[in-house]
C-alpha positions as CSV (number, residue, x, y, z in Angstrom):
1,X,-9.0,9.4,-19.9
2,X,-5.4,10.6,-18.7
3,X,-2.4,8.2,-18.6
4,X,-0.8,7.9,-15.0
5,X,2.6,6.0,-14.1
6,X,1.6,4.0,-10.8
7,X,4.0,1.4,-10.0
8,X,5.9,1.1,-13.2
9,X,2.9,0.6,-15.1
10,X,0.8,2.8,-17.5
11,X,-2.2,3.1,-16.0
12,X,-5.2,5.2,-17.7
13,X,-8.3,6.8,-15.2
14,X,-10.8,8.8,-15.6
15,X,-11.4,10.7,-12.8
16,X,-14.8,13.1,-11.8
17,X,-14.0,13.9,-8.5
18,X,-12.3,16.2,-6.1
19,X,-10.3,13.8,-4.3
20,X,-8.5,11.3,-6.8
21,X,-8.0,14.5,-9.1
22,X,-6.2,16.0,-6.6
23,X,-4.2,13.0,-5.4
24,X,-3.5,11.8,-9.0
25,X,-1.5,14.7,-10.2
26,X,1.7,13.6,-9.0
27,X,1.3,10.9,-10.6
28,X,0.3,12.0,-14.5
29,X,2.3,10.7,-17.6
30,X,3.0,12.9,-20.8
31,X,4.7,9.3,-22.3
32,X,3.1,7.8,-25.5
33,X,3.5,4.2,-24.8
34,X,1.9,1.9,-27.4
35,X,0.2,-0.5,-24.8
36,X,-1.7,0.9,-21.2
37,X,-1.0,-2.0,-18.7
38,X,-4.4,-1.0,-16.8
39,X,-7.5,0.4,-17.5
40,X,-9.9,1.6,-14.5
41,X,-12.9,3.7,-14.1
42,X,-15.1,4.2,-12.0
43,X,-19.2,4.5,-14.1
44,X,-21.9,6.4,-12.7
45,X,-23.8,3.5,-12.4
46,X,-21.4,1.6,-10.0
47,X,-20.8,5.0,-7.9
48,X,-24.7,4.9,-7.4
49,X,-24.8,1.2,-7.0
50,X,-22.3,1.6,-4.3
51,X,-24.0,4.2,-2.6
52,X,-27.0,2.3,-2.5
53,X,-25.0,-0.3,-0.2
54,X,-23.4,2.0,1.8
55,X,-25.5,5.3,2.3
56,X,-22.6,6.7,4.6
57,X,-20.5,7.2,1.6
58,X,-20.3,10.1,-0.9
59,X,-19.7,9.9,-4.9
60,X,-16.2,10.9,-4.4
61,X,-15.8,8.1,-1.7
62,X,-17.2,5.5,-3.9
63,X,-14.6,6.5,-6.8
64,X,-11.9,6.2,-4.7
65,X,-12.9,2.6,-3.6
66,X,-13.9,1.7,-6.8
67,X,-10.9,2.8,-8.9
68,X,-8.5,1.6,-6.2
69,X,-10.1,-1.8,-5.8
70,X,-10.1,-1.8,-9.9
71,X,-6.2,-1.0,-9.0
72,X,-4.9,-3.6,-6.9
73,X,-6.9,-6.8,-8.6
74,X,-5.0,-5.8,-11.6
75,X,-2.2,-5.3,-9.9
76,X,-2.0,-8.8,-9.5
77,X,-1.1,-9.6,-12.9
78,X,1.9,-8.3,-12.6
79,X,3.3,-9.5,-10.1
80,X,2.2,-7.6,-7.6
81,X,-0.2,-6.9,-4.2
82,X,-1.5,-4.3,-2.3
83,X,-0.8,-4.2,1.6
84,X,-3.1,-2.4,4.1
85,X,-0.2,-0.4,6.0
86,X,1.9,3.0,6.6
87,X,5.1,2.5,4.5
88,X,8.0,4.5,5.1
89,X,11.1,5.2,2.8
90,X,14.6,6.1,4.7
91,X,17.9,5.2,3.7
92,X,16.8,3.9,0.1
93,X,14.5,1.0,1.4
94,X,10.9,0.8,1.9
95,X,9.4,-0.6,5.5
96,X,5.7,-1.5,5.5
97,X,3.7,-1.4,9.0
98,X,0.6,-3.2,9.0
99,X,-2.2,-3.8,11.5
100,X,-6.0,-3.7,12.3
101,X,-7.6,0.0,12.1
102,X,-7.0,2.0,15.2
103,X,-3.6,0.3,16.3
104,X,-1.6,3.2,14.9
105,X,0.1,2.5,11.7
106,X,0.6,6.1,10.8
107,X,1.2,7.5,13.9
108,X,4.1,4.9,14.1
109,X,5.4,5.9,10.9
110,X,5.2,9.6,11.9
111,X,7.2,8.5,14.7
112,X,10.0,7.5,11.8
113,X,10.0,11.3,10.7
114,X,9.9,13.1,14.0
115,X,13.1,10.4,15.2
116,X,15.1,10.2,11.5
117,X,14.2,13.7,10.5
118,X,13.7,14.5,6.4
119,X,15.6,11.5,5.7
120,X,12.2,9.5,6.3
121,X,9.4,9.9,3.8
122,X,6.1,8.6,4.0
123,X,5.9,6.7,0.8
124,X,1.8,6.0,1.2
125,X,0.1,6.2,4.3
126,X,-2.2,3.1,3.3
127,X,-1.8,1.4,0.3
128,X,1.1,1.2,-0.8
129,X,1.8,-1.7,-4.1
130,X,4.2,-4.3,-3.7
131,X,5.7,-5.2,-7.0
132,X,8.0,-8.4,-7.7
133,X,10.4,-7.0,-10.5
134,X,13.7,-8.9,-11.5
135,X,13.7,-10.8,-8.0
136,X,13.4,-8.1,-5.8
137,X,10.3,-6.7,-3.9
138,X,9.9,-3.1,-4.2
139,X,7.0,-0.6,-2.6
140,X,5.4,1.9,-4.3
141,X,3.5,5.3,-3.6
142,X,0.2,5.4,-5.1
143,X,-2.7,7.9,-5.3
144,X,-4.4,5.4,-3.1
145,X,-3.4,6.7,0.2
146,X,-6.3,7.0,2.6
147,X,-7.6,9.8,4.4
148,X,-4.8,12.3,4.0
149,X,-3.0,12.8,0.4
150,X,0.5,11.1,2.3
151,X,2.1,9.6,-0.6
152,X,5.1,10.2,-3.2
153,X,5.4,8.8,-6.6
154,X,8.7,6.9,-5.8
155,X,9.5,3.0,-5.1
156,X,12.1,1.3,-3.2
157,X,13.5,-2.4,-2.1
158,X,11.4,-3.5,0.7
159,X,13.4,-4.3,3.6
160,X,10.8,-5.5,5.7
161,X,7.4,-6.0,6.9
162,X,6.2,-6.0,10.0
163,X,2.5,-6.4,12.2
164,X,2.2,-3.7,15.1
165,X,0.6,-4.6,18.2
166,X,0.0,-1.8,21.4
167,X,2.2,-2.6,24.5
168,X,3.7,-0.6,27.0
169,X,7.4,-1.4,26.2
170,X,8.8,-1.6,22.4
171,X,10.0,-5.5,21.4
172,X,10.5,-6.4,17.5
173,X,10.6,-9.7,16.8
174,X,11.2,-11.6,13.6
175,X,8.4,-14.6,12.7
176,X,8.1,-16.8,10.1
177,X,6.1,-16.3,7.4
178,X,4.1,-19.3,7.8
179,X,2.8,-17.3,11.0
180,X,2.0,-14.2,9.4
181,X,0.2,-15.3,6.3
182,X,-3.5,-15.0,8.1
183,X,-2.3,-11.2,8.5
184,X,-1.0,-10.2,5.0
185,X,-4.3,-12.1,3.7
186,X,-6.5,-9.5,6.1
187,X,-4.6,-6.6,4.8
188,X,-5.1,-7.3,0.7
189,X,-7.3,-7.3,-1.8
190,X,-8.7,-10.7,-2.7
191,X,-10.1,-10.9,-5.7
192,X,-13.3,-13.0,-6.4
193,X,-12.4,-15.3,-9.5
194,X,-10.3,-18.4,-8.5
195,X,-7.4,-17.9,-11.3
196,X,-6.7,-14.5,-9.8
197,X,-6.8,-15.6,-6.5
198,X,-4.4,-18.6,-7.2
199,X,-1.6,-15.5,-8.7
200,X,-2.1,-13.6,-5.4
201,X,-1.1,-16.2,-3.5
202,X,1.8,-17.4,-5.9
203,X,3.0,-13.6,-5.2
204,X,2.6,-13.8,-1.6
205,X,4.4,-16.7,-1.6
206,X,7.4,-15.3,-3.3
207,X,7.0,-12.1,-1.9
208,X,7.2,-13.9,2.2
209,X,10.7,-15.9,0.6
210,X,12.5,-12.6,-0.2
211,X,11.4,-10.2,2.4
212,X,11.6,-10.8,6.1
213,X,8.5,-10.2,8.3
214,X,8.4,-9.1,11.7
215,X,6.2,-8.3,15.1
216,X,6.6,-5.3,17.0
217,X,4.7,-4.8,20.3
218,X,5.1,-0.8,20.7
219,X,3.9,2.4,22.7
220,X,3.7,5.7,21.1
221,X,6.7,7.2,22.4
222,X,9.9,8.0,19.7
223,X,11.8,4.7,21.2
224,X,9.3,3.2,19.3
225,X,10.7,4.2,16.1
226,X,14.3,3.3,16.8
227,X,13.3,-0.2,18.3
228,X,11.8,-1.1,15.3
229,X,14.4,0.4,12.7
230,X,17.2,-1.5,14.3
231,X,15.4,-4.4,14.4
232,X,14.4,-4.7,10.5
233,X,17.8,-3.1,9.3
């Protein structure tokens, strides 16, 4: 089992498979801390289980779900959530863009780097962690980053998130969080036993007090990038 340093924590996995041992790397520890924070694995006999329920899916499909899901309910325990979304890093702060599948998360953030140049980074392209350290929210890369390998193993504030919508003209509004707390709960992981699911809500809770959340209707065209920037800085 090899040590990793995923969102300030020392995490130890034991990967088999092409994908999370490529997207891991960047994330490997050489510290000797006396306590691991998190433990996950993913055991032949849940890869196979998994396959079972979804035949579509390859062994190195199921460890990514596994491990990741193993991820983000411990997460939880310290203070933390994942959110579904494209999070982009530029000018020190993290901004998170969430949505259904298809609506165009990452090509929005792509939008980021083709309008702000280098200064923008993709910090993960899809599951980013959210940790609440000290009173502030920050966002983390994690090997845990969909279909392409688009994260860094970095962490900023979060400045702000915010739901995307298609429309033909680009209009960011800030909502209440009372109004958005359907969406963030469609775009996590909710665990299955009731004590855990009590502390991701006590998160989200704190997490929607500090960090201001937003709706942006948007097209595909680089305004959209600016429009929403000006409106969450």
């Amino acid at each position: 089992m090899k040590l990793h340093r995923i969102a300030d924590l020392y995490v130890g996995i034991d990967f088999k498979y092409p994908t999370m041992t490529a997207q891991t790397v960047k994330f490997l520890s050489d510290d000797r801390p006396e306590i691991v924070d998190i433990v996950v694995w993913a055991s032949d006999e849940s890869i196979q289980n998994t396959m079972k329920k979804y035949p579509n899916l390859t062994a190195d499909n199921c460890e990514y779900l596994i491990t990741g899901s193993g991820f983000y309910n411990s997460l939880i325990d310290f203070d933390g959530l994942m959110i579904h979304s494209s999070s982009v890093l530029y000018k020190g702060a993290a901004y998170l863009f969430s949505a259904d599948p298809g609506t165009g998360k990452s090509t929005h953030t792509q939008l980021w780097k083709k309008a702000f140049g280098d200064e923008a980074e993709i910090l993960n392209d899809d599951k980013p962690a959210v940790r609440i350290i000290d009173g502030t929210a920050y966002a983390y890369g994690t090997p845990w980053s969909g279909k392409t390998d688009l994260s860094i193993n970095a962490c900023a504030p979060v400045k702000g998130i915010c739901f995307l919508e298609r429309g033909t003209a680009n209009e960011i509004k800030r909502v209440e969080p009372g109004e958005i707390l359907k969406d963030i709960l469609k775009q996590t992981i909710r665990p299955s036993d009731e004590q855990r699911m009590d502390k991701l809500l006590s998160n989200l809770d704190r997490l929607l007090r500090m960090v201001p959340v937003y709706r942006l209707k948007c097209n595909m065209e680089l305004e959209a990038a600016h429009v929403s920037f000006e409106g969450m800085k």
